[in-house]
N, C-alpha and C positions, 0 to 999 in steps of 0.2 A: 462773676457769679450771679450778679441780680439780673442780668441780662439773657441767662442761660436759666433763672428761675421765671422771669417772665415768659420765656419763647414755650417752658413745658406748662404753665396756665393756659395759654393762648390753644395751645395743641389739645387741652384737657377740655377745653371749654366745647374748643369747634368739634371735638369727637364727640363728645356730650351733647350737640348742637345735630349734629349729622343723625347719629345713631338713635335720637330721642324722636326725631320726626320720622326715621322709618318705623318703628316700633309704634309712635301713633299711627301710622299707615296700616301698618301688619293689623292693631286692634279695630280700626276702621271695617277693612277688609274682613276681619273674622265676623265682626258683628252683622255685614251685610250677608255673608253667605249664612250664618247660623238664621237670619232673619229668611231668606231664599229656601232653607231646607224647610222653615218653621210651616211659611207659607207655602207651599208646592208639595212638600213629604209629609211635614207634619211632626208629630210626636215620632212616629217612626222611624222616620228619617234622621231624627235628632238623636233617638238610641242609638241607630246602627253609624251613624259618624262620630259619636264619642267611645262607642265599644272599638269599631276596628282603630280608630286615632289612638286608642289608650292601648292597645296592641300594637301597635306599630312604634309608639312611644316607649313600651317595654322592652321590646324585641329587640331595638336600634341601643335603648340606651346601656342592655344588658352584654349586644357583643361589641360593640362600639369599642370600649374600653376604656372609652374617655381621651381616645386621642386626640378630638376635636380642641380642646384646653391644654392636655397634656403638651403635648408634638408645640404648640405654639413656644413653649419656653426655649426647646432645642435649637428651633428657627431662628426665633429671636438672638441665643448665645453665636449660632453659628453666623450672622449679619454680624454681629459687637466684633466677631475676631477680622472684618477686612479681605476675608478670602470667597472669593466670587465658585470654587471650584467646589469648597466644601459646603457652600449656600446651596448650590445648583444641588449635590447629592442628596442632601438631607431634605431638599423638596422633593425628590426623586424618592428615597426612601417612606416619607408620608404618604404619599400617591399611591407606593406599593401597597404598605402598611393598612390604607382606606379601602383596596381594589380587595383584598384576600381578606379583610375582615366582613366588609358588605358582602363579599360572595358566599362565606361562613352562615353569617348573620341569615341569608337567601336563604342557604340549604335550611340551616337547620328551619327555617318558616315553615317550609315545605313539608318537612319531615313530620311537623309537629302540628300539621294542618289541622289533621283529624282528632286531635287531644284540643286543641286550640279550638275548636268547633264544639265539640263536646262541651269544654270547662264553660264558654262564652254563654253559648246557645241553648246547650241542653240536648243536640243532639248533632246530627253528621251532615244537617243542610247546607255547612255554608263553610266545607272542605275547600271548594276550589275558589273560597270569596281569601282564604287564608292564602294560597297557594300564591293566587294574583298579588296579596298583600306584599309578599318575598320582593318584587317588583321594586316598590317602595322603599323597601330595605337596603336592597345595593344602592338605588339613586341618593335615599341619604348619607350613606355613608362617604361615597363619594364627593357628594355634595360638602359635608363636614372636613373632609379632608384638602379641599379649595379652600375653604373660607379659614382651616389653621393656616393653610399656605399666605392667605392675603395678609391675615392678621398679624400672623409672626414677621413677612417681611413690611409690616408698614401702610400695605397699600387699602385704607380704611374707604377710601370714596368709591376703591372697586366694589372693595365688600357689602359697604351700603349698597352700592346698585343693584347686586347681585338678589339681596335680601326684600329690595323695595320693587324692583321688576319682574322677577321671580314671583310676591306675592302677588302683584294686581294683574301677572300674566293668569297666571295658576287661578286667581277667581274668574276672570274673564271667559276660562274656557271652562270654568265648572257651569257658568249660568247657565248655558245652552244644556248642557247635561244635564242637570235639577230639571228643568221644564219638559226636555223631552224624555228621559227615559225614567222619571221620578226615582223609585225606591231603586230601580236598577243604577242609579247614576252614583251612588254614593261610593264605590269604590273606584268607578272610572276617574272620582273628579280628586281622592286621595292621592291616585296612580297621576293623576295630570298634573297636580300640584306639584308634588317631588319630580316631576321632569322638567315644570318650565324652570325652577329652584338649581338642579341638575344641568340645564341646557343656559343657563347666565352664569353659571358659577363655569362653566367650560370656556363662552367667552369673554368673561371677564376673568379670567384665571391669569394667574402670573406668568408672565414670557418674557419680564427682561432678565432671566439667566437660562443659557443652555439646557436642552433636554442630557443631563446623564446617565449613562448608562452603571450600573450600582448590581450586583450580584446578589443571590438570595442570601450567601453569609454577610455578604454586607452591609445589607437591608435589615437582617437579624439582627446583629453587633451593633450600629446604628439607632435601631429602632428600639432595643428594647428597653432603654431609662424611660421614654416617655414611655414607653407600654406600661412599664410597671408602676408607674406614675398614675398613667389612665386606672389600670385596675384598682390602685388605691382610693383616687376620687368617685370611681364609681360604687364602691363597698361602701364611702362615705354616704353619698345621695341616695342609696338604697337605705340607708340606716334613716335617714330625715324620711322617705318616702313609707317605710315602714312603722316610722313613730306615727305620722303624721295619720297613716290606714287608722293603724292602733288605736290611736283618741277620739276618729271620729266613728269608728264603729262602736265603742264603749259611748260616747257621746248618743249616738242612735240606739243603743239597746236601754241606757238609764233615762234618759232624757229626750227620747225621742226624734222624728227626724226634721221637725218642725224646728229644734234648735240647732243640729246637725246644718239645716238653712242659714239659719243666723250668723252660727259660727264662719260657716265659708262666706256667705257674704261681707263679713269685718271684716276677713283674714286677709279675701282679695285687695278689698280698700289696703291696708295696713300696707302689706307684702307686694303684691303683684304691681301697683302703679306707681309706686313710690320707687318699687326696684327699676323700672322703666332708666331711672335717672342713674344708676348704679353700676345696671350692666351698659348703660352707653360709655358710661368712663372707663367702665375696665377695658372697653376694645382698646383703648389706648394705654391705659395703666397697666396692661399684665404684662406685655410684651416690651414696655418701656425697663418697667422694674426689672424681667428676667436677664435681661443685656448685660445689668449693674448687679446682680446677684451677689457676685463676690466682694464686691465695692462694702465695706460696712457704711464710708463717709457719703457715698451716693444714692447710697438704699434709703438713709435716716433722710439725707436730703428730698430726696424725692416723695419719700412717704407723705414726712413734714406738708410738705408742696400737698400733696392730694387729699392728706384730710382738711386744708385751707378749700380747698377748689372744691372737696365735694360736700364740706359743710358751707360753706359758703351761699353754695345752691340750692342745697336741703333747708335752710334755716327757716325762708319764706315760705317754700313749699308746706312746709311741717306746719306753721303758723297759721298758712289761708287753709290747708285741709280742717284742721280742727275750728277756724274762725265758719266756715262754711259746710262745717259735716250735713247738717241737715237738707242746707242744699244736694250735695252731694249724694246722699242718699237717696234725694226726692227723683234725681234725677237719675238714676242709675237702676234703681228698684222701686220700692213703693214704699207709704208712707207708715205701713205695716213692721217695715224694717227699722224705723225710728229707736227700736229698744238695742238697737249694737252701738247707738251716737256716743256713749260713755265707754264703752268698750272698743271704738275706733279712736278716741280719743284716747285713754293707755297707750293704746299702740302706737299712733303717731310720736309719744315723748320717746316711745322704745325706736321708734324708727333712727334716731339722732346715734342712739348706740349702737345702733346696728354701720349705721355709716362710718362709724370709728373703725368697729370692730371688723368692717370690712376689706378699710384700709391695710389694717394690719395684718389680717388673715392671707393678704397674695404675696406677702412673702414667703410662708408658706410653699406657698405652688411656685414662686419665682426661685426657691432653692431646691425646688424639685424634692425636698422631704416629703413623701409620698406617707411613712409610717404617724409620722405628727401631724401630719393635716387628718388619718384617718380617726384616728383618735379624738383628735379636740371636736370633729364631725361628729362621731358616738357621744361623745360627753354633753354634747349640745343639743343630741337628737332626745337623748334620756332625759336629760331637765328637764328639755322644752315638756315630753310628755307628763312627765312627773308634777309639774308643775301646774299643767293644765287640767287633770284631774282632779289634785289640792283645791287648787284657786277656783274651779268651776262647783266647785262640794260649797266651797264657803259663801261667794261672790256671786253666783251664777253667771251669766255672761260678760258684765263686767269686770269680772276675776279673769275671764281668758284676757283681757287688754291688759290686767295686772301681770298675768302669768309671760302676754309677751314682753315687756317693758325689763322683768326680774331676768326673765330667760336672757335676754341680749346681757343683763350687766353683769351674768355671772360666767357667759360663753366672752364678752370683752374681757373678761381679768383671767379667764383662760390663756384668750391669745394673747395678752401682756404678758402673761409669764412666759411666753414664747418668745415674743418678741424681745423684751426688754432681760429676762434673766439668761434664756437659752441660746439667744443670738446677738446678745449684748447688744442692743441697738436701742435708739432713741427717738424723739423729736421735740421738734422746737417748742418751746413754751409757748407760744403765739397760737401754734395748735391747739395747745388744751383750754389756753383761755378763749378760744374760739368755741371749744367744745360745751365748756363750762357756762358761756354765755346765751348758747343756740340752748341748750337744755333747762335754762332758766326762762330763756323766750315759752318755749314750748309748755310746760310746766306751767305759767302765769298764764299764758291767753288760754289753755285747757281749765285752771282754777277759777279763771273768769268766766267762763261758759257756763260752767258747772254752776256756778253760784248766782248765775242768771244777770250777771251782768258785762251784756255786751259791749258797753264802749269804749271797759278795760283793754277786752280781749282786741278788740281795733284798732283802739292804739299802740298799744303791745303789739301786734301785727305790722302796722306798715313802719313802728320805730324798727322791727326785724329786716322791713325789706328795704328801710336806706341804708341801713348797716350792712346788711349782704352786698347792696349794688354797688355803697361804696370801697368793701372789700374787692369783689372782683374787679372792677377799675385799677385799682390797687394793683391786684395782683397781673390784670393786662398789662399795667406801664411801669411797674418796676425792671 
């Protein structure tokens, strides 16, 4: 067993390792094109690539259905059972599943060109910029449906490639578009992207099982647990996408949009790079844990295992972002932004719960309970709201870093009573006093900042990071 607990560290670490450099790659790349539009289009150019991007982002994630995560657990169960026949089908079956929903997903663009023209623009000039968009729509879907294929069967260094040369193809050919055709080029270089993305995910696609041949009823019959799975996560993500509209528009009507600024600039800090580290575990955490679903002894094992490995790697993270907010800020935005340092600070100690509570939320999705994942999703979307309100009335922007920190610890004892009352399962004490230890790190080198003394918080810092390095050691050579 300690042998088979080391060999899933090592597998968690190098996925984490893999996945964590293309995703710096992908933000590389976005920064140089968003800098390429700034310079050559301008302001313009920058509106019309985040209007038709957040269209296309709607559009994809509304018919999608969430297969892209869903379909991954079926894959995954159907590899655990040892039959190469029913592997091949239910890759067969996603394929289909991705072909008729992107084609869906097309029409309805199409259809809905000149309402989508309208709501965007204000009027009917930029019907056939929607039409083209549809374009976009099948390649991702398609695209999404490759990379459940990789994911579910294992094959993570395809799917990196696919994601890491995909992006630096897709900017390579947008440069030349930005400079020669400027404002005309914004949609050509959308439509490029999702083909070069489209055209690695074809040859890097899975072929070592048979193409099968699968019937429309049993493509249906097949298909439809993760379908209704998918629709469930995506009622969930519309519910966070809807809080999240919610508060910042309430935020911009009392408060201005000057803070409305503030707010998304923490939020990114808090959220977006810290998850860098999170979604690279899960390529290999969701599809591990869905195998063992039924297993209650290997689920608790595993978990166990994963909040070691991803608090582990969290613990320093959490420590040098708060020991270095200011740098961070300096460097990221301006020095204008200095009034969120307390308010990214919150959030980092919330980041630790969140990594808990994220552990235990994919079981979840690894039992395919589609109804309880959508629920604890609402229950999480409404605090988070609820709270940010409160906390932003009382606190001002430091209350939103309160309100994330509160929101994780009351969405974490949601999913415990899931995890722990509803699914009887556990983990290992080693966990919580890992958990218990990184939230005291965090907590101290934040109370030392705050209280203007740095060399607390420094050393509280690097005693975090020989503890993290000598746990993961640890957990390499067990």
């Amino acid at each position: 067993m300690a042998g088979k607990s080391s060999n899933i560290s090592r597998m968690a670490m190098k996925a984490m390792g893999l996945f964590g450099g293309v995703q710096v790659m992908g933000i590389l790349c976005s920064i140089i094109r968003t800098k390429l539009v700034a310079l050559w289009i301008g302001p313009v150019g920058i509106g019309l690539f985040g209007l038709f991007n957040n269209a296309l982002e709607m559009i994809s994630t509304g018919t999608n259905l969430g297969i892209r995560s869903s379909s991954v657990r079926d894959i995954s169960q159907a590899l655990e059972q040892s039959d190469r026949g029913l592997v091949a089908r239910m890759i067969a079956v996603v394929r289909k599943w991705s072909l008729w929903l992107g084609l869906g997903g097309a029409l309805l663009t199409i259809s809905l060109a000149p309402l989508l023209s309208e709501l965007t623009f204000g009027d009917q000039t930029h019907i056939w910029g929607f039409v083209a968009l549809s374009a976009a729509v099948l390649l991702q879907a398609l695209t999404n449906g490759e990379y459940a294929v990789l994911q579910g069967t294992a094959r993570l260094k395809r799917l990196a490639s696919v994601t890491l040369w995909g992006t630096i193809v897709g900017l390579a050919v947008s440069v030349p578009l930005f400079y020669l055709l400027r404002e005309r080029s914004i949609l050509p270089s959308i439509i490029a992207y999702a083909l070069a993305l489209a055209a690695f995910a074809w040859m890097f696609r899975n072929r070592d099982y048979p193409a099968a041949a699968v019937s429309r009823r049993e493509t249906f019959d097949m298909g439809k647990g993760f379908v209704r799975l998918g629709i469930y996560m995506t009622l969930g993500n519309f519910a966070s996408i809807l809080a999240s509209y919610a508060f910042n528009a309430w935020l911009n009507v009392h408060a201005g949009t000057e803070q409305v600024g503030f707010y998304q600039a923490g939020y990114t800090l808090i959220n977006k790079y810290t998850g860098l580290i999170l979604t690279a575990l899960g390529m290999e955490y969701y599809p591990r844990l869905a195998k063992v679903a039924d297993s209650r002894l290997r689920l608790r094992a595993f978990v166990s295992q994963e909040i070691n490995v991803a608090i582990a790697v969290m613990a320093p993270v959490v420590a040098l972002f708060i020991l270095l907010r200011e740098l961070v800020v300096w460097i990221l935005y301006t020095p204008e932004f200095n009034v969120i340092l307390t308010f990214v600070s919150w959030g980092m100690v919330g980041t630790v719960l969140r990594t808990l509570s994220w552990c235990l939320a994919f079981t979840i999705l690894a039992k395919g309970d589609g109804k309880t994942y959508l629920w604890t999703e609402v229950a999480s979307a409404v605090i988070n709201l609820v709270l940010n309100i409160l906390f932003y009335r009382w606190w001002g922007l430091t209350g939103l870093g309160m309100a994330f920190l509160v929101s994780y610890l009351l969405y974490t004892l949601i999913v415990a009573v899931v995890y722990f009352r509803i699914y009887r399962l556990s983990v290992s004490p080693a966990s919580l006093y890992n958990l218990l230890w990184t939230l005291a790190v965090a907590a101290g080198v934040m109370a030392a900042m705050e209280g203007g003394v740095m060399p607390i918080a420094i050393v509280l810092t690097a005693i975090s990071a020989i503890v993290a390095a000598r746990q993961i050691v640890t957990l390499w050579r067990r």
